[in-house]
Each structure stands twice: as structure tokens, then as C-alpha cells.
C-alpha angles and dihedrals in degrees: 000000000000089000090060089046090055093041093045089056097053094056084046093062097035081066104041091049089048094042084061096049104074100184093061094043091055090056100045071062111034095045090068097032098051096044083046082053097038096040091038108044106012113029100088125165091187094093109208126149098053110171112242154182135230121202093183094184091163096061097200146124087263091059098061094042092058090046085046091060095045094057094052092061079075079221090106144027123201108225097164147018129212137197092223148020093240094064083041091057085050095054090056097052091044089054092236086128135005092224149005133210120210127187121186136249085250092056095129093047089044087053091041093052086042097241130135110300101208152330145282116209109187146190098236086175086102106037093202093063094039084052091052090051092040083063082061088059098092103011119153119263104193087151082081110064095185090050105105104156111209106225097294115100131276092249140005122247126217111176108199120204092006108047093157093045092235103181081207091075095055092047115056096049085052092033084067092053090055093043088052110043087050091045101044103040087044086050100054103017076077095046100091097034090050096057087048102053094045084053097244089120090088090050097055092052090058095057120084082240100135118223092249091050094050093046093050092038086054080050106061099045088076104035087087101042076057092061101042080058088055098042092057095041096053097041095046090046093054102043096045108031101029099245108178105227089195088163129081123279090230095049092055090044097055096040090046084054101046082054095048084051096052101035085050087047087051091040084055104047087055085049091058091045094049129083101199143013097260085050094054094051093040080058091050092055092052079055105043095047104063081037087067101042101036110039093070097258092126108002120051098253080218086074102050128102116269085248091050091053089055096054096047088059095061094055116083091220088066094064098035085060096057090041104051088043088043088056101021096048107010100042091236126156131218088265097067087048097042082134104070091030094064098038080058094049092053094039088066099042087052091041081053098052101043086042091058091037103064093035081072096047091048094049088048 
């Protein structure tokens, strides 16, 4: 009986401790619910509203028709048009669109002969998008009532980056986004709550360090034990599972920085909102979590709900993915992704500020 009673007080007490720590309660409640929402709503593996290209170099009736009937299928979605293949092509490596479909200047002879009418070229660097365009290879055209194909496919494929579909290819580039989100916010969303409990905190308000300098000087340390990650993972990657790097090293290099910036500012604003260690990974978690399922590592971002969408660019991890498979697959440089670049750059000048910011409230 006295067992119970002391056992009884000391869940009593476990209650009541983790009642009073809200952080922790609110993630004993947000991480299910937000897997239950993710997993529920957002998290699709029937890829549609791919965004696409059209070279019409027929410029005929026939030709819109055929668009027409592409966009019905709801896999697709035209965005742009180009004059040519070659600005198509383009598109694709910049990332403007995952695919583009041309159809030649001999397009009515072509349906009339009952040959392919036209070609796919498509971005295989995600295997799940470059499956869901293969499907278009040999759709149906009844719209076309001369159209009788003898025996050869509705359209042509060409899969650019990927040809033989390796999942491997589309992994390990994405592979790095994921490693590093969860190693550099763990690292320094500890970094503020680790001075305090072991009691440096007073010490450091006593220094003419300013808030901006701290935060910067907990910043470099793990920059380069970001690189060295990087360096393993896509060397390894490369050696062992044949991953094309067909960008530029330095490419890589400054992107992959831009990303470790942003992921350690947002690892240090959660330090300054954490009270403790366990809070500040709990918090990491809440983080890590939505950075795996939304930013397009393992579902296509194409098939996720408009609100979902939302929420994945605001993540870091979500523009680091289209810009390490853009280098690293597509050969493409900082310049055709100046988009995702700059929103980095400002999401850790703004990580930086509100992390300095609220280090000063906290020492007032």
C-alpha cells in the first residue's frame, strides 16, 4: 500500500512538471496532429498538376486540340509556351517547368499517316513525376477522328538527367537536404539553452559581445561540420551509387552554404525560444518532420494541396531541394535558381535578427 502511495505521488508530480511546461505539452499534442494532417490531407503519391511546357510548332487547329486533351488528363498543367525546343529544354533545367511537350511543324500529316504526333521531353531527375508523364506516352486522342495509330505510341519520351529512372539519382541529392536540416537545427537550437543551464549565460552578459556577433560567432563553428556532411554524402553518393554531379563544385558549395546558414539561424531562434535542451529538440522534431514530407524528398511537391504548398515554402528544406537536384542533376547554376537563392539569403538575415532580437529581451 505504501508503494502505490509513493508511486501515486510521483505521477502526481510527473503531471503536474510536464502540465506547467508548455512546450513540451504542445508537442505531446502538434506532433500527432501534424503527422494525422500531413499524412492525411497533404502527403499524395497520385502526381497531377505537373507544370509543363508546349512548343506548338504546327500552329494549327490539331495542335490545340491535342494540348487541349493533355490538359484534361489533370496530370499536367501548361504554364508556358515556347517558340522552340531549345528554350523548352531551358525551362526544364532552370526548374521553371518539369516537362515540355513539342509537336512539329508536320503534326497533320503525322495524324493523318498514324505516326507519333509528337514528343515528351521530361525532367527524370524525380522518378515519381517522370512515371506520371510516361502514363501520357500512349493516351487516347479520340478528339481526332482521323487519328488511327498503327501500332507505334501516341508520343515519344525523352527522359533527360535520369534516362534509367535510379531512384538512387533522385535520392542522395535530396538525401543531403533532409541530413542537414535535422544536423544543423539540433546543433544550434541547443546552442542558447546550453550556455544557460551550465550557467555561462551570466558570463556572456557581462562581455561587450554584442547579440548580432554571438549569434553569428554560434553560426560558423558548424558550417564546416556542414560541409564535411556534404562532402561524405555526395562523394559517397557518387562513388558508390553512380550519382552524376553534372553541376559545378562551387555551385554546389555556395548553394549548400546558403542552406547551412538558414537551417543554424532557424536552429538559434528555437534556442532562444526553448527553455531546455529536451525542449529545443522536441522543437526540432516539430520542425524536421513537415521538412521531410513537404519539401518534395519523398512526395512530388506538384501533388500536394495548395495549403500545403504554402506551408513547404516557407521551410528552408523546400528550396534547398529544387536547388541541390537543379546543380547537382540538371547542371544548373545559382542564377537559374536566383529564386530560391535569394529567399535563402533573406530567411537568414531575418533568422539572424529575430534571433538577436529576443536574446536581448531575454537578457533585459
Amino acid at each position: 500500500m505504501k508503494s502505490f502511495l509513493r508511486i501515486k505521488a510521483i505521477m502526481v508530480k510527473e503531471l503536474r512538471q510536464l502540465s506547467r511546461d508548455r512546450i513540451t505539452f504542445a508537442m505531446v499534442v502538434m506532433i500527432p496532429l501534424i503527422q494525422l494532417l500531413l499524412f492525411g490531407y497533404a502527403i499524395n503519391t497520385d502526381v497531377r498538376n505537373i507544370p509543363v511546357a508546349v512548343v506548338d510548332k504546327s500552329h494549327s487547329a490539331a495542335g490545340r486540340v491535342i494540348t487541349e486533351s493533355v490538359k484534361a488528363t489533370q496530370v499536367v498543367t501548361v504554364t508556358h509556351t515556347y517558340p522552340t525546343a531549345a528554350e523548352a529544354e531551358q525551362a526544364i533545367t532552370q526548374g521553371v517547368v518539369r516537362a515540355a511537350l513539342v509537336l512539329p511543324s508536320d503534326l497533320s500529316q503525322r495524324i493523318t499517316q498514324g505516326r507519333t504526333v509528337g514528343q515528351w521531353l521530361v525532367d527524370g531527375s524525380d522518378t515519381m513525376v517522370s512515371a506520371a508523364l510516361l502514363q501520357l506516352r500512349n493516351m487516347p486522342l479520340q478528339e481526332l477522328i482521323t487519328y488511327q495509330p498503327s501500332g507505334e505510341t501516341t508520343f515519344e519520351v525523352a527522359l533527360y538527367f535520369n534516362p534509367s529512372r535510379r531512384s538512387a539519382v533522385n535520392i542522395v541529392p535530396g538525401l543531403l537536404g533532409v541530413i542537414l536540416t535535422m544536423t544543423m537545427i539540433l546543433f544550434t537550437s541547443a546552442a542558447i539553452v546550453r550556455e544557460r543551464e551550465r550557467g555561462n549565460l551570466e558570463l556572456l552578459i557581462t562581455t561587450p559581445v554584442h547579440s548580432l556577433e554571438l549569434m553569428i560567432a554560434k553560426i560558423i563553428p558548424y558550417i564546416f561540420v556542414g560541409l564535411i556532411q556534404v562532402a561524405i554524402i555526395l562523394g559517397l553518393g557518387h562513388f558508390i551509387f553512380d550519382v552524376p554531379i553534372n553541376g559545378d563544385l562551387s555551385q554546389v558549395l555556395f548553394g549548400t552554404l546558403l542552406f547551412i546558414s538558414a537551417s543554424l539561424t532557424l536552429g538559434l531562434v528555437i534556442s532562444t525560444i526553448a527553455q531546455t535542451q529536451l525542449q529545443a529538440m522536441q522543437m526540432t522534431v516539430f520542425i524536421l518532420l513537415p521538412s521531410i514530407l513537404l519539401s518534395g524528398f519523398m512526395f512530388p511537391y506538384e501533388a500536394m494541396p495548395v495549403a500545403a504548398q504554402w506551408i513547404a515554402e516557407v521551410l528552408p528544406a523546400t528550396h534547398f531541394m529544387r536547388m541541390i537536384r537543379g546543380i547537382v542533376l540538371r547542371g544548373a547554376d545559382l542564377i537559374d535558381l536566383w529564386r530560391d537563392a535569394l529567399w535563402m539569403v533573406g530567411f537568414t538575415f531575418l533568422g539572424l535578427v529575430i534571433a538577436s532580437l529576443r536574446f536581448k529581451k531575454s537578457l533585459d
